[in-house]
N, C-alpha and C positions, 0 to 999 in steps of 0.2 A: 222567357220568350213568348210573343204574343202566338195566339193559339191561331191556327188558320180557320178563315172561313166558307165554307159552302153553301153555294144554292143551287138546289136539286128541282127544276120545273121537270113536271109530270110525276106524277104517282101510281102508274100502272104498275106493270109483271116487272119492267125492267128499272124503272124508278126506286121502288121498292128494295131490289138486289140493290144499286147504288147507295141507300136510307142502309140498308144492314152493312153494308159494307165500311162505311164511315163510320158506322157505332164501333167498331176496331180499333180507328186510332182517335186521338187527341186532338180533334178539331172540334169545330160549332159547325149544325147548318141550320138548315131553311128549305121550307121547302115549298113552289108554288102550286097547286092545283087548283079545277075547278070542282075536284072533291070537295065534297063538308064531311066535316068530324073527323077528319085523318087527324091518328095519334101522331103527331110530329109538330115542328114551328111551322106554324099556317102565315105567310104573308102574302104580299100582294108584291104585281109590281111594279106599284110607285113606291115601293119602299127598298128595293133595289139598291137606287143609288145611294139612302141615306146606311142601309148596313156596309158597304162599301166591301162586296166578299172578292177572296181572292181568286177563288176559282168557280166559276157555272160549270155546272152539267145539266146539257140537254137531255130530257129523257120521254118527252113529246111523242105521238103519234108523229112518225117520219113527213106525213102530210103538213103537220104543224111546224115541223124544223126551219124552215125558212122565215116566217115570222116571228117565231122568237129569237134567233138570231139578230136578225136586222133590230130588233127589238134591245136586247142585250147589249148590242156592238153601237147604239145607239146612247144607251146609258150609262156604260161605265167604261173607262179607260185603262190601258195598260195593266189588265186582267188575263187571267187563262180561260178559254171555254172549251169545254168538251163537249162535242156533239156525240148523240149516238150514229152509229149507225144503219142504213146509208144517212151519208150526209144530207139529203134532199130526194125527195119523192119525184122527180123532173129536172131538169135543165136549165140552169136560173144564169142570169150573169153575176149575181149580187160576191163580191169580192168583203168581208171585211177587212175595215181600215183602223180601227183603234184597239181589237185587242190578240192574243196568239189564238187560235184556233189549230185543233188536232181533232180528230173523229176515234168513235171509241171503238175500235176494232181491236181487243185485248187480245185476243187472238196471239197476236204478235210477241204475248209476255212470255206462250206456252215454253217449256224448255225446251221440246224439239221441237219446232219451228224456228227457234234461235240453233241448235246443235243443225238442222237442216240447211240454215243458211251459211251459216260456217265450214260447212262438208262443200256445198255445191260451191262456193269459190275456188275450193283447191283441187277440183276435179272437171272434170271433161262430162259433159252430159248429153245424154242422147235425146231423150224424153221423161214426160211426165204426166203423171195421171191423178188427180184430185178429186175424192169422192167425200158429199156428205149426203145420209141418208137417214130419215127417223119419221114414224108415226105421228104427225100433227097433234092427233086427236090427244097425246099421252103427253105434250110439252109442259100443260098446266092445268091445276084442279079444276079451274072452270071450262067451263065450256070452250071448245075452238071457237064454235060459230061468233062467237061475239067479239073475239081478237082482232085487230089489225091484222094479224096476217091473214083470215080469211076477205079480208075487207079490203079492195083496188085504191078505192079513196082516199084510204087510210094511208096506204104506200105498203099494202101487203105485199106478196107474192115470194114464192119460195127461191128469186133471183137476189128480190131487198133484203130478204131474212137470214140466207145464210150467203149473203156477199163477202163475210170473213174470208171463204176460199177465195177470191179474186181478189182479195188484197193481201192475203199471206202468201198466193201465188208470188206477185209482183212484188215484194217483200222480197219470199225468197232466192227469186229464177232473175228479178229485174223486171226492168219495167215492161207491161205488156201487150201486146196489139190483138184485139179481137182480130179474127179470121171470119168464126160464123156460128150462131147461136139458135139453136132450135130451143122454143117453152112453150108450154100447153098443159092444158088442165084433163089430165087422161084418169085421174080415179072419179069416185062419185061420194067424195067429199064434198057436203055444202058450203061453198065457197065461191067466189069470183074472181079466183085470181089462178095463174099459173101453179100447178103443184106439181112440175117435172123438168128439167131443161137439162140440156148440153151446152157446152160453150168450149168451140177450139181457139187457142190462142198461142200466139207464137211470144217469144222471149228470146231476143238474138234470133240464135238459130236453133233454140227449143222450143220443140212440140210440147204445147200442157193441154190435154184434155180436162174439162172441170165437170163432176158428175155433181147436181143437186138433184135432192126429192123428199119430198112428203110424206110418202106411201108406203115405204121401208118399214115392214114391220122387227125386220133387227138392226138397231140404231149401229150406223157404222162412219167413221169420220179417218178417212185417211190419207196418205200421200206416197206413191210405188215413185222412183225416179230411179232410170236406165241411167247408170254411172255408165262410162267405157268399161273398166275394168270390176264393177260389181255393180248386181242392183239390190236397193234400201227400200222396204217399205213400213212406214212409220202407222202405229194406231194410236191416235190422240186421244183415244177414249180410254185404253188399258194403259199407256204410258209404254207403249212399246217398241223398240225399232228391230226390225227383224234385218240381217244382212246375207247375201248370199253370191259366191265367186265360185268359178271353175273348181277352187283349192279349197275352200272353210262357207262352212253357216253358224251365223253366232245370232244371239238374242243380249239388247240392251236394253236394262230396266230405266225408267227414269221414275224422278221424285215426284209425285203431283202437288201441283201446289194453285191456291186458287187466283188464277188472272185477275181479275179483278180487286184482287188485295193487292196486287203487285202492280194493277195500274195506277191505283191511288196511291201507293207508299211512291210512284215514280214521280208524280206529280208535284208532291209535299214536297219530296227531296228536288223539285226541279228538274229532273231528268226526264230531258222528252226524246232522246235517239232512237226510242224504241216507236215512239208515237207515227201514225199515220198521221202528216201532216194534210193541212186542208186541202191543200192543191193534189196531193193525191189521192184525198177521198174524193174529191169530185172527177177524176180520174177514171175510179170503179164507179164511179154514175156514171161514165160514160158509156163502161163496157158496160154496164147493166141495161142501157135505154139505145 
């Protein structure tokens, strides 16, 4: 069987996760930057077309994601692209036309986030409350100051970076309609971007509150949701769902396992049911802008 092939443009924090992650299974890549000297396959991309790979991943400053796109969707056909996400730092019309496109909101591989989607079909739901919350300064060894997410032009801000909630909302609850969104930059991190916001949004006829922040110095990422008859609140961080009814409280473990291998083994295998497709990442661009 011929081996599959990747190309990985950008070589930042997130680039890099994608480069370790493919070293897992049995494919080739490639990778583009305007680094020198990264240890990897250095190309360029007029030579795109002649490797002829099967799947791109975007992995760009979110500022850049639109021209490499169009760029991509330009030169190769009947390919797969992974964008990261958000899909676009603004409000573009650009549709591509030659190849699939999905946005990499892994998110969606977590196992309760799938165990939460499958609960909330078979039950009655009143509301729901989405919180993520962690210290900036502590995401990666180097410096904040010099990340895109401290950086507006870059497509930072703490709505871009952790927009996984809004789209594993809409994932889970269905699709979603902003209501009203408060962001602003309330610590005295050096930064020029939003490092706080709210966002109410309705689903049918479900309330979802969505907490982000920055500032959090105890990293917490969860989802509380008002069943009729019990409420669940899940921590994506310990792998936990905590349950609780008038009659019992019970605690479920679940297995951690890492998204990211799980987006790439879904890919290989063709299986995109779980993927944020394009049109719905441009979607959470909307409620983000």
């Amino acid at each position: 069987m011929k081996r599959k092939i990747f190309i990985v443009i950008g070589y930042g924090s997130i680039g890099k996760k994608h480069c370790n992650t493919l070293k897992k299974f049995n494919v080739d890549y490639y990778v583009i930057s305007s680094q020198k000297n990264i240890k990897e396959k250095h190309i360029k991309y007029s030579e795109i077309k002649s490797i002829n790979p099967d799947y791109v991943i975007i992995a760009s400053p979110t500022s850049k994601h639109l021209l490499d796109l169009m760029t991509v969707d330009r030169l190769i056909k009947n390919k797969v692209i992974l964008i990261e996400k958000p899909v676009f730092n603004k409000k573009t019309n650009f549709i591509p036309k030659n190849n699939k496109v999905f946005v990499a909101y892994n998110m969606r591989f977590h196992p309760i986030i799938n165990y939460l989607k499958n609960l909330s079909k078979k039950n009655i739901i009143y509301n729901a409350e989405v919180y993520c919350g962690s210290y900036l300064p502590n995401w990666r060894k180097r410096s904040y100051i010099h990340t895109s997410s401290a950086n507006k032009k870059l497509g930072g801000g703490v709505v871009n970076d952790l927009s996984h909630e809004i789209d594993y909302s809409g994932y889970i609850f269905g699709k979603l309609k902003k209501i009203f969104m408060y962001k602003d930059r309330i610590s005295n991190l050096s930064i020029n971007t939003e490092d706080y916001a709210n966002i109410f949004c309705k689903s049918k006829k479900i309330n979802i509150l969505i907490g982000l922040d920055y500032i959090s110095k105890i990293e917490k990422r969860m989802i509380k949701v008002n069943y009729k008859k019990f409420t669940v609140e899940a921590d994506l961080i310990k792998n936990k769902v905590y349950y609780a009814s008038n009659n019992f409280k019970k605690t479920a473990h679940f297995k951690k396992i890492d998204t990211y291998n799980e987006q790439i083994k879904h890919m290989i295998n063709n299986k995109f049911n779980n993927f944020c497709t394009f049109n719905e990442g441009v979607k959470v661009l909307e409620i983000i802008h």
